[in-house]
N, C-alpha and C positions, 0 to 999 in steps of 0.2 A: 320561084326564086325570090319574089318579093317578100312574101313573109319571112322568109329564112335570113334576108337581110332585116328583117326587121327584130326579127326574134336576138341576131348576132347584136344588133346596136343596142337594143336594150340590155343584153347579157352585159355589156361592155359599159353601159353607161348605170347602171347600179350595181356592178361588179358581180354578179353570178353567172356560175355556171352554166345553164342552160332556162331557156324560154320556152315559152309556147303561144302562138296566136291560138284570139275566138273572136267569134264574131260579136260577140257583145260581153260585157261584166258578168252579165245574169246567167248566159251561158259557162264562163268560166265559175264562179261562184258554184254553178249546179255540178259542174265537172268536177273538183276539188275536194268537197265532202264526199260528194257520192263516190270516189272512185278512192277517195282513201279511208272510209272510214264506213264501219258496217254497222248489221245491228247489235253488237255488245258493246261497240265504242261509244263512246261520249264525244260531246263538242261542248266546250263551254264557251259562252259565246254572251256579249255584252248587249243588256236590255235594249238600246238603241239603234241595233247594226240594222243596218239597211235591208229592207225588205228581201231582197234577193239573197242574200245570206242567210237569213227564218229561213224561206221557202227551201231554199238548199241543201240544209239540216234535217228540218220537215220532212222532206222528198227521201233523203239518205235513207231513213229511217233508223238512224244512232239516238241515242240517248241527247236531249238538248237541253242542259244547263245553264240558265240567262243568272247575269249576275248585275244588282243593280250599276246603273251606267259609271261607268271609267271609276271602279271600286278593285281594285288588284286584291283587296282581302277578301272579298267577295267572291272574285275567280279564282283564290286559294280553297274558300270553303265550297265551290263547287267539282274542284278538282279533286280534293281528298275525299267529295261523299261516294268515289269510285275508284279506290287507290290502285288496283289490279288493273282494269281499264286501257287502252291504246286510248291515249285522248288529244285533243287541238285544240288551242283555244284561237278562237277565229272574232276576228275584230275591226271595225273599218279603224282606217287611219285618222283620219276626219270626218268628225260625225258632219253627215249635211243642213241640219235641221239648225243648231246654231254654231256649227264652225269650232267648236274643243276637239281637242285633242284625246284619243287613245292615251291612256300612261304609259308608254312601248316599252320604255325602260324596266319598269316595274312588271310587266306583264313577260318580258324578255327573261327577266331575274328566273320568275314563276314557271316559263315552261322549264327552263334550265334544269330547276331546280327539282319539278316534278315529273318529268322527264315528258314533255307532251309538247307538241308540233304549233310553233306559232302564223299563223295565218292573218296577215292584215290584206285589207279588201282596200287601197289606196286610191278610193276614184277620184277623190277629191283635195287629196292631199299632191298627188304627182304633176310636177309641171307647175306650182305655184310655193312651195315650202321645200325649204331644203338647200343642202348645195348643189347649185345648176339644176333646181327643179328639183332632187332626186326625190320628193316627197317625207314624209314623215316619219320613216323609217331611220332615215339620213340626218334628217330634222335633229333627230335622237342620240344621231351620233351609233348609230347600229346597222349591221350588216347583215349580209351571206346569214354567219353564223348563229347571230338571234335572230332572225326574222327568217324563220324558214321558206317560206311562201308569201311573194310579195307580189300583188298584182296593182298592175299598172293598166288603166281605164283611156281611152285614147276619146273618150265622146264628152269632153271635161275641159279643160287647157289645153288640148290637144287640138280640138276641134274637126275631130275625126269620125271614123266607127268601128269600135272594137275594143277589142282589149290584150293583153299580154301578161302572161304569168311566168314569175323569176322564181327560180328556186333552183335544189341542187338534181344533179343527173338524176339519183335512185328517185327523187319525191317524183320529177316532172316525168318520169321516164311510167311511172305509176298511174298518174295521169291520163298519159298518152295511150298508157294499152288500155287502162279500165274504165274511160267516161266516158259513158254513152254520147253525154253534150255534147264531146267533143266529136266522137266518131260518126255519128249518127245526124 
């Protein structure tokens, strides 16, 4: 019952559809790729994302396109070196290392526009930027509808353990049956 209340307050307080607990970032991160993205897909995914997110990618065994850090031209020319592709571009919110920014905006334009799944990994951005904390996403002035998968890190600002992943029914519902992380 706890989690389910947790899951509801989060859906409510960054306006999405549906949640999911895990027990940690690292486990959500591994659940996320690996359960929606195989080996023909691509991930294009920003030179500095947080270790758990490589490994995530890595682990998937999809295709992994780094594009140098917070360059949205960059993740355009990695997105088009595989036009046919199911792809995500996956990205932390806030790099931890010195505190910038994702371009969300820019990179929101980009999946839109190349039709591919945006994933930001918000450990560091939730609970400290944004309105009422909503983190970087928010920050952006972007929702639900650009930021497909929005994970919220609870061992940060929080001062918890775990984590929470926003997004909509079909993406989390995808999740739920296919990540091992999560099942297992």
């Amino acid at each position: 019952r706890e989690h389910q209340a947790l899951e509801d307050a989060v859906e409510e307080w960054l306006g999405y559809p549906r949640a999911l607990c895990f027990g940690s970032g690292y486990l959500a991160n591994l659940a996320v790729i690996q359960s929606l993205l195989g080996r023909d897909d691509i991930c294009v995914a920003d030179k500095l994302n947080h270790a758990s997110l490589i490994d995530a990618v890595e682990l998937a065994g999809c295709e992994h396109k780094r594009y140098p850090h917070a360059d949205f031209e960059g993740a355009l020319r990695q997105l088009r070196s595989r036009p046919d592709a199911l792809a995500m571009i996956a990205t932390d919110g806030v790099f931890s290392m010195d505190g910038d920014m994702a371009p969300l905006k820019m990179l929101a334009l980009l999946a839109r526009a190349e039709n591919a799944t945006l994933y930001v990994d918000d450990a560091h951005g939730a609970g400290v930027i944004g309105p009422n904390g909503r983190g970087s996403a928010a920050y952006c002035g972007l929702g639900p509808r650009e930021v497909a998968l929005n994970l919220v890190t609870l061992g940060k600002a929080f001062g918890g353990y775990g984590a929470v992943l926003a997004g909509s029914t079909e993406l989390i519902e995808g999740v739920l049956q296919n990540a091992r992380a999560y099942r297992y």
